[in-house]
BAMIRO-383147 format. One record per residue: x negated, y negated, z negated of N, C-alpha, C in turn. Coordinates in steps of 0.001 Angstrom, whole numbers, plus 500000, padded with zeros to 6 digits. Atoms other than C-alpha are relative to their C-alpha. Layout:
XYZXYZXYZ
...
//
This chain:
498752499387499569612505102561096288501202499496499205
498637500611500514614853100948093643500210499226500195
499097501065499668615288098195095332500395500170501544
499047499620499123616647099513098290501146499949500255
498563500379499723619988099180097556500231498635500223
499897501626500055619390095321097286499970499711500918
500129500088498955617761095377100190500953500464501316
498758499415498986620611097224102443501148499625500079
499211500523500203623070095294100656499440498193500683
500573501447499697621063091933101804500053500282501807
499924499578498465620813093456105820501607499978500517
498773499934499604624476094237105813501004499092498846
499172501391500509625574090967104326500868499385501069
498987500400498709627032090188107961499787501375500416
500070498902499410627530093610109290499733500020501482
499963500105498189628261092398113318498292499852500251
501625499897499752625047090732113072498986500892499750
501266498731500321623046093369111367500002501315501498
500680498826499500624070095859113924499510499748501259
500843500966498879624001093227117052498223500160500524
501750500086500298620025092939115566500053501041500342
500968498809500031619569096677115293500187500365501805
499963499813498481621021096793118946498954499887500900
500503501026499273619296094400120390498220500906499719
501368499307499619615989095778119046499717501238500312
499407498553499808617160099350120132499457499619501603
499653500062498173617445098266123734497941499252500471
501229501008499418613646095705123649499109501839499788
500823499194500429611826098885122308500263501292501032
499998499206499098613371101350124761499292499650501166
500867500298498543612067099124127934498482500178499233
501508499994500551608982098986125611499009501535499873
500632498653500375608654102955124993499952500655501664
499517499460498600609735103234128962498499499542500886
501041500087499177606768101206130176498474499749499256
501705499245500493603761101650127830499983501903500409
499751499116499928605077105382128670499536500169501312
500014499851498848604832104748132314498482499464500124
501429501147499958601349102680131580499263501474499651
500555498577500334599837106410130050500227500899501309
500329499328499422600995108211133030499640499679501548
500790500490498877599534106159135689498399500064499474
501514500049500602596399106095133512499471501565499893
500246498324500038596678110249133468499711500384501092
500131499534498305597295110486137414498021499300500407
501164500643499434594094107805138117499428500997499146
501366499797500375591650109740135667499855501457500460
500158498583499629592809113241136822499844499994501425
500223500099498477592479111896140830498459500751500655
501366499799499560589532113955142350499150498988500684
500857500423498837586205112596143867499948500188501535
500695499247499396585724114869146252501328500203501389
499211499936498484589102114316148741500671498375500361
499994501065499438590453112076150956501617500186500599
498538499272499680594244111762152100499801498855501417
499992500728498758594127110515156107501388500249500475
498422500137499505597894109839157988499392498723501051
499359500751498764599086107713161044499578498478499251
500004501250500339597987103808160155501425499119500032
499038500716499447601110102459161764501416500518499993
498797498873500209603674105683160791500047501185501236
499989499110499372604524108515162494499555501280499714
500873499131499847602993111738163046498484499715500384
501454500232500337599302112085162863499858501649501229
500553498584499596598060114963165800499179500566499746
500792498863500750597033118233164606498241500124500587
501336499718499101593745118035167763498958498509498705
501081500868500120592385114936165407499730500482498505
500209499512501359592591117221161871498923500797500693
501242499514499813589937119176164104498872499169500214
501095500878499889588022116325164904499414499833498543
500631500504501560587772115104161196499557501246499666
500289499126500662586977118562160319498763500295500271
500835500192499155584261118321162917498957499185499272
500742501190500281582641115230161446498886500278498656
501283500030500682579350115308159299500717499508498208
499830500668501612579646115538155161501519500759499947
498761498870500193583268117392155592499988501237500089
499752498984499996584229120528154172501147500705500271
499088499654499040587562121311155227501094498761500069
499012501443499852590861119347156293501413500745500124
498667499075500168594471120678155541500937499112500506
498842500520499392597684119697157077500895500332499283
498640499569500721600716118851155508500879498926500399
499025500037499881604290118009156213501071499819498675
498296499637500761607778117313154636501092500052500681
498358499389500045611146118379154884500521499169498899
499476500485500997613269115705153101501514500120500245
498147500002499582617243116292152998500861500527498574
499383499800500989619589118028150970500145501175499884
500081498915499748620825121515149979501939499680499819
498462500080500502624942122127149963500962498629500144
499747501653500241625902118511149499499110499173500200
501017501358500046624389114940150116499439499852498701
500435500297501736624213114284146466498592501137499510
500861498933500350621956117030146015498295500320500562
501493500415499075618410115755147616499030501493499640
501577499550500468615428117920147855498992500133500755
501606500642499359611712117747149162499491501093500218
500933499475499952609746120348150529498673499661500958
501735500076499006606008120459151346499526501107500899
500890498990498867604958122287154290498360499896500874
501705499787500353601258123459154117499620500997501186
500993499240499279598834124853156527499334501224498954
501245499355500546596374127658155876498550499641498980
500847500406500974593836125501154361500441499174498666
499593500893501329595575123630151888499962500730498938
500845499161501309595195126228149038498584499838499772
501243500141500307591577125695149537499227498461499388
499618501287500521591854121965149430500666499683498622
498902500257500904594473121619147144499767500951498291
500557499209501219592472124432144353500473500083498850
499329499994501510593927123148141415501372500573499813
498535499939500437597583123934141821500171501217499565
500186498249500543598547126900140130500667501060500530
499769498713499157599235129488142835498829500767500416
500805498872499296597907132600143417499302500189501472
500401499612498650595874133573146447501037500856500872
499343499137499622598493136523146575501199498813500708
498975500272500175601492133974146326499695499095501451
500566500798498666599837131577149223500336500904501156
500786499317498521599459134452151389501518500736500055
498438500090500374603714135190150396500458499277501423
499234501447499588604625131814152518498736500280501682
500856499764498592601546132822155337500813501387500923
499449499175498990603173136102156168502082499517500336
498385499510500094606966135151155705499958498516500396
500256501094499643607075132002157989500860498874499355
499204500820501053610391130763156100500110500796498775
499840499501501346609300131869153015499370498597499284
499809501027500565609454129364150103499202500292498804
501037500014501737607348128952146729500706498946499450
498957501143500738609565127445144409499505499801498734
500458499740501238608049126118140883501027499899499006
499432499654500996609520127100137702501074498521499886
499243501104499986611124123750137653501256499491501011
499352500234498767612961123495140553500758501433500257
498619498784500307614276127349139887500811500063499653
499103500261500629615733126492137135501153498900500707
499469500711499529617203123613138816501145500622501260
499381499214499051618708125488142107500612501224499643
499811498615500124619036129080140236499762500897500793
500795499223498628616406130535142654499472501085499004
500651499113500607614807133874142050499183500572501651
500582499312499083612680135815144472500643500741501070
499056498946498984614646136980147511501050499150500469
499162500410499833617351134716147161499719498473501209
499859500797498988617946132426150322500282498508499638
500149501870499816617469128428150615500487499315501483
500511500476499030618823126345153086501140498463499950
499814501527500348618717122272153323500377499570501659
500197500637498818619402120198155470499630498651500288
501169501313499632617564117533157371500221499219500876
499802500671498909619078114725159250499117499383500921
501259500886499564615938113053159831499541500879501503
501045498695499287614415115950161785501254501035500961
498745499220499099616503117731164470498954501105500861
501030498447499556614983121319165611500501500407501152
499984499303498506614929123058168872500843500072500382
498269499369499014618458124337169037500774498989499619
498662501357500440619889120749168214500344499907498765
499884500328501277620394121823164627499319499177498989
501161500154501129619143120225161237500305500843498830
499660499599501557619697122759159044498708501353500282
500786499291500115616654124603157855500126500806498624
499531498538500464616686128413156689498592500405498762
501093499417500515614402129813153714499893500898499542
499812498832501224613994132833151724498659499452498743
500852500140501704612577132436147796498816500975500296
501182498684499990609019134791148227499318499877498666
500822499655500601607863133786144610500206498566499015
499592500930501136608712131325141586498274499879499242
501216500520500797605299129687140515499964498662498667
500518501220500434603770127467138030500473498545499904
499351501453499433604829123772137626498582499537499512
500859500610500290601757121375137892500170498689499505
499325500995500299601979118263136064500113498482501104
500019501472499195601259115462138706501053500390500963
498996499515499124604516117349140507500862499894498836
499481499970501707606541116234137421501668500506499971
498389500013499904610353116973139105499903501776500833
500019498847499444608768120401140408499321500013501149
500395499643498188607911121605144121500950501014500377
499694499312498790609224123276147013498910499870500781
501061500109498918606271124502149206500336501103501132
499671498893499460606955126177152491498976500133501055
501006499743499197604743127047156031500245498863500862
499764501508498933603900123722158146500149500977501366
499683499380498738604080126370161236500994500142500074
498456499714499732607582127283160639500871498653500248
499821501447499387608120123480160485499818499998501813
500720500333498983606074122902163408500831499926501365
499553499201498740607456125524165820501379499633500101
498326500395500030611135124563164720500381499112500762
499369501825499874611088120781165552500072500201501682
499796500087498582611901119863169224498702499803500544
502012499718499784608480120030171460499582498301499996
500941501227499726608098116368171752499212499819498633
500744500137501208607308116379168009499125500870499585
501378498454500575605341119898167374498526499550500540
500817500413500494601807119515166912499141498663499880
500530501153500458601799116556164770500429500053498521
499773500042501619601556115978160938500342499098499430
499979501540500694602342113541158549498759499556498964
501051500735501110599198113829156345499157500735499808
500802498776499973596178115473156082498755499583498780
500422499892500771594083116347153132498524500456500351
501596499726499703590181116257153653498986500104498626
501239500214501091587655117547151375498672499586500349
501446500581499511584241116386151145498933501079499351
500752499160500856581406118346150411498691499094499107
501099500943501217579160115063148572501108499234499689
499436500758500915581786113546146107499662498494500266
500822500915500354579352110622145811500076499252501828
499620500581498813580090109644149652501626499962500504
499049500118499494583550110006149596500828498717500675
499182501112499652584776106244149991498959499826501512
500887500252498244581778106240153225500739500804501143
499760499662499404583310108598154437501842500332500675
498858500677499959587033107409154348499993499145501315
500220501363498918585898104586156293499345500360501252
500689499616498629583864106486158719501231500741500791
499014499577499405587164108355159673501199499172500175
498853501413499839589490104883159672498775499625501741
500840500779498447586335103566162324499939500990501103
499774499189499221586266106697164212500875499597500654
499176500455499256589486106251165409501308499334500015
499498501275500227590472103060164972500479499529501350
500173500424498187590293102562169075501185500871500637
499831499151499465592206105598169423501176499907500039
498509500467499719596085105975170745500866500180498384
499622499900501074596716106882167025499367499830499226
501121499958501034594676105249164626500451500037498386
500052499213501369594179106622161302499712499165498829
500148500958500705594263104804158122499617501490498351
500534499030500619592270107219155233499300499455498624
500601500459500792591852106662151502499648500855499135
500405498798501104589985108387148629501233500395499244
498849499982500303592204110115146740499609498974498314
500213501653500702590915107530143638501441499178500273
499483501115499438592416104930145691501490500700500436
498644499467499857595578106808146866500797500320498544
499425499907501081596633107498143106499876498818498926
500154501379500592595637104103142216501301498886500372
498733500896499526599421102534142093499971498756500000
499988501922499269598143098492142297499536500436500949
500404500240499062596244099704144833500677500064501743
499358499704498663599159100349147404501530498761499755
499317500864500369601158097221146015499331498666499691
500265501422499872598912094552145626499768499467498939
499347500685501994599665093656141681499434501269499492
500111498933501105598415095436138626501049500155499359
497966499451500647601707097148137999499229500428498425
499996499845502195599768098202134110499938498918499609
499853501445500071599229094489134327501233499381499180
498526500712499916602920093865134932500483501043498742
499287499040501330604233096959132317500061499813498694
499795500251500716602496095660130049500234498537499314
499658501313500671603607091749129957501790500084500006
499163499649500315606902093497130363500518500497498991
499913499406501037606782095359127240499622498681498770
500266501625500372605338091671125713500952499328499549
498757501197500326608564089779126837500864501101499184
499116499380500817610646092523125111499448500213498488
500099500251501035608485092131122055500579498658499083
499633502042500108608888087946122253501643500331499425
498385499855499929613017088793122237499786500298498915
499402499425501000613076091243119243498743498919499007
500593500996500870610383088689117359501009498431499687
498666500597500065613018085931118473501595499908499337
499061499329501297615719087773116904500038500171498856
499595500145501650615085088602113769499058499220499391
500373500871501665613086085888112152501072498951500666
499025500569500290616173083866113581501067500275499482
498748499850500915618777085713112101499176500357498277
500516499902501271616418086184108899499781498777499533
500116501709500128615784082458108672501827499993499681
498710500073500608619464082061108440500710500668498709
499242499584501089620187084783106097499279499462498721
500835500405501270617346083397103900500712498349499803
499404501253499956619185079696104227501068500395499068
498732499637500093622395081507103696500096500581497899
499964499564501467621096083005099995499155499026499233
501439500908501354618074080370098568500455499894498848
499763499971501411620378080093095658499561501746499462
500415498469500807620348083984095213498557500355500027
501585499822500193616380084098095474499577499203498707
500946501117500948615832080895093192500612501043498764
499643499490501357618069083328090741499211501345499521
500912498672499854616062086507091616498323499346498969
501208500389500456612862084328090724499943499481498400
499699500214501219614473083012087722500143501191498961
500249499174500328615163086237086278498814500825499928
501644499042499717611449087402086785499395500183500874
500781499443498750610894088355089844498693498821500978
501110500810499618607356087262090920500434499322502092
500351500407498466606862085273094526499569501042500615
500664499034499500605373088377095598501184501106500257
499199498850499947608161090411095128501617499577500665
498862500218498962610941088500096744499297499573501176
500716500231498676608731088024099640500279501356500542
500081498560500228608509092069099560501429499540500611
498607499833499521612438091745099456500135499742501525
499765500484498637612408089869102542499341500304501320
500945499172499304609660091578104332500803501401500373
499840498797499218611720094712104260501531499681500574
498969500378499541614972093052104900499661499937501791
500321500282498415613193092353108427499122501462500572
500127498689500220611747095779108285500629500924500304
499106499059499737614273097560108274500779499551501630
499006500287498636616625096350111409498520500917501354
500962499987498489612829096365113569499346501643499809
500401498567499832611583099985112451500865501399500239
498792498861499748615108101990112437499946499672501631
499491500465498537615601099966116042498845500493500734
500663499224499241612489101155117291499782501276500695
499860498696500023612723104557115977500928500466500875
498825499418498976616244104757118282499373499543501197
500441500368498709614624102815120830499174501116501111
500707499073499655611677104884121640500553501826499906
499045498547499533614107108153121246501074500102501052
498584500005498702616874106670123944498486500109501292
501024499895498350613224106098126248499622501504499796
500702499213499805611999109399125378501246501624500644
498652499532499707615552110770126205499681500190501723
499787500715498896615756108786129522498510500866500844
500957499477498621612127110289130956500010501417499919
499657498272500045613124114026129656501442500228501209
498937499606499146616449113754132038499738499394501405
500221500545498469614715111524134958499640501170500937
500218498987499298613156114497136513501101500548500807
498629498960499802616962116036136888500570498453501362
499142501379499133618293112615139616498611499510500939
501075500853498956614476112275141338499958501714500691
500218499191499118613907114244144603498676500447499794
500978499231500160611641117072144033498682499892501030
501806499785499110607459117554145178499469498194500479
500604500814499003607119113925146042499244499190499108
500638500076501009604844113151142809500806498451499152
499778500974500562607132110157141514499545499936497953
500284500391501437606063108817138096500877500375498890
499766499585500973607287110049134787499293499034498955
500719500060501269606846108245131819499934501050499006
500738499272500589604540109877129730500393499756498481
499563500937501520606019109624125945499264500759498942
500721499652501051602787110822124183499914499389498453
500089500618501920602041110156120592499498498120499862
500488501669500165600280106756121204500835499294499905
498507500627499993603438105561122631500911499544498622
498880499824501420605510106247119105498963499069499209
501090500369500902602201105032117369500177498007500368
499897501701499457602308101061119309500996499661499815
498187500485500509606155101188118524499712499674498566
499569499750501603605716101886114886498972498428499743
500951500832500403602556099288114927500557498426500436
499082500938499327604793096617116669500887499654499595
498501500168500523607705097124115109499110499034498757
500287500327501506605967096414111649499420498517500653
500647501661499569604015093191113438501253498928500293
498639500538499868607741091842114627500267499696498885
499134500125501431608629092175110912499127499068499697
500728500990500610605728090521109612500037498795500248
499940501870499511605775087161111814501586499822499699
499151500223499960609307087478111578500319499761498777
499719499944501504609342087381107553499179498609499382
501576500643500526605991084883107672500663498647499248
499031500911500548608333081860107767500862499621498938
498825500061501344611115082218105262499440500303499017
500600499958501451608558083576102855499348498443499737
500512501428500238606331080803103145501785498823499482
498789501026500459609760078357102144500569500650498808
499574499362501264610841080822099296498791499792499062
501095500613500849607302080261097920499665498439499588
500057501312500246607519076585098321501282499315499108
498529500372500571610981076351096763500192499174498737
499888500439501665612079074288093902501435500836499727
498865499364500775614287076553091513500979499191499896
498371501125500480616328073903090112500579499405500984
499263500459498579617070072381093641500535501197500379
499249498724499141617914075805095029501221500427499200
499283500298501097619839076229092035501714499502499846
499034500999499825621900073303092423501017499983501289
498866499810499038623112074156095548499063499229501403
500240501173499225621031070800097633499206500941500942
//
């Protein structure tokens, strides 16, 4: 610690540049804390994805008709099949997006994990525009139980020519985490019956459980071949494979996150053993005098080790606090219920910064030590 001042006085020997550096590695370490962050919660969604369902929709877009959620429900090895809907628009203003899911009767049974009551389900069954709003999305709107909702939906134009759909609050639940910006859940019948008749009974997506886990991808495919022939054929994947984000893009996006997080290491490794190479050019006389006075090879190496140290572990430390900033306020600017990604800014995260940062320093120091160890005093000395 007493040579700290040496050292802080040796960093802010050019001030622009020192803070340029700390910038610069401020900004590589934020994309870095943003997508190892985002690499954890694609790796949270895939391991928490059940066996045991299947998400079937329209192959080609559209609505999906409600007569072929009885067929699949029909079919051998299935235990039930839920229907669900959205409502995407706004509330008050454009600027102001929001998402609700409109659920059948079986989707609580399907859907098991989410954390609503049987009572609170059966809220939104008797009260056809009644709404289940989660704790997240209360706060957000300043909903309470009773108090009235209503969005509107250009997309979707209802019976009487309007798009503006009516709700009442019946019950502030739970927030689940793979719903990371909240929910809005309301009744796919009140949907249904609303929309003009050419569109009523048809869905956008239907949730099939299985009752053998261990056949679920057979039986994906047995409901794609079913009706594959048919005026609406169906395109049906495990849910595995539906929460598997290369698998609906083509590319291993953890692939890509993390040779993204890579090139923003390459940069801040780039950076400071070139501006440390210079400042070590810029002093060799003041080292050969450091060494002359006593100081072992070991210990102006040290010097210079934390000289590069310092810029890459303070810059991290801000880095990974502007990313952990940035995915605490994303939630607040993404349209609610429609499960978009969140980086995840668990402990590991902070842990690969801190272990990174210090590896940046090290290669970045490896150089100029090695040449301070090779040095001739009396040449450095001299000035040559």
């Amino acid at each position: 610690m007493k040579y700290l001042p040496l050292v802080w006085a040796a960093v802010m020997r050019k001030p622009t540049r020192a803070i340029l550096t700390l910038l610069s590695v401020m900004l590589a370490f934020t994309l870095f804390g943003l997508t190892i962050g985002m690499n954890a919660t694609f790796a949270k969604v895939q391991e928490e994805a059940r066996d045991d369902r299947i998400f079937s929709f329209a192959r080609f877009g559209g609505g999906l008709p409600i007569a072929t959620a009885r067929q699949i429900a029909g079919m051998p090895g299935i235990s039930m099949v839920a229907a669900t809907d959205f409502l995407g628009g706004y509330t008050q203003e454009p600027k102001n997006r929001v998402f609700v899911q409109m659920t059948d009767e079986n989707f609580p049974k399907v859907m098991n994990e989410w954390p609503i009551t049987p009572a609170q389900w059966q809220l939104i069954r008797d009260n056809r525009q009644g709404l289940l709003v989660s704790k997240l999305q209360a706060e957000r709107w300043h909903l309470k139980p009773g108090d009235n909702f209503t969005m509107v939906v250009p997309g979707i134009k209802k019976a009487d020519g309007t798009t503006s759909w009516k709700f009442q609050v019946v019950a502030v639940t739970e927030d689940i985490q793979i719903q990371s910006q909240g929910y809005l859940i309301g009744n796919y019948d009140y949907m249904d019956k609303g929309r003009i008749l050419t569109d009523q009974g048809k869905t956008a997506q239907l949730r099939v459980k299985v009752s053998d886990p261990s056949k679920t991808a057979e039986i994906a495919e047995r409901i794609a071949h079913t009706f594959a022939s048919s005026p609406t054929p169906v395109e049906s994947l495990t849910e595995k494979t539906a929460f598997d984000i290369s698998s609906g893009t083509g590319m291993d996006i953890a692939s890509v996150d993390r040779e993204v997080a890579l090139a923003g290491m390459f940069m801040v490794l780039f950076l400071t053993a070139n501006g440390l190479a210079q400042a070590v050019r810029e002093r060799f006389a003041e080292f050969a005098t450091l060494k002359t006075i006593g100081f072992s090879d070991g210990g102006v190496i040290g010097l210079v080790f934390a000289e590069a140290a310092i810029p890459c572990l303070l810059g991290a430390g801000l880095g990974i606090g502007v990313a952990a900033i940035v995915s605490n306020v994303m939630p607040h600017f993404l349209p609610p219920g429609q499960g978009l990604p969140i980086p995840t800014m668990n402990a590991m995260v902070f842990v690969w910064a801190g272990l990174c940062a210090a590896l940046v320093a090290f290669a970045s120091s490896a150089l100029p030590a090695l040449r301070l160890k090779q040095m001739d005093i009396a040449t450095a000395l001299s000035g040559r």
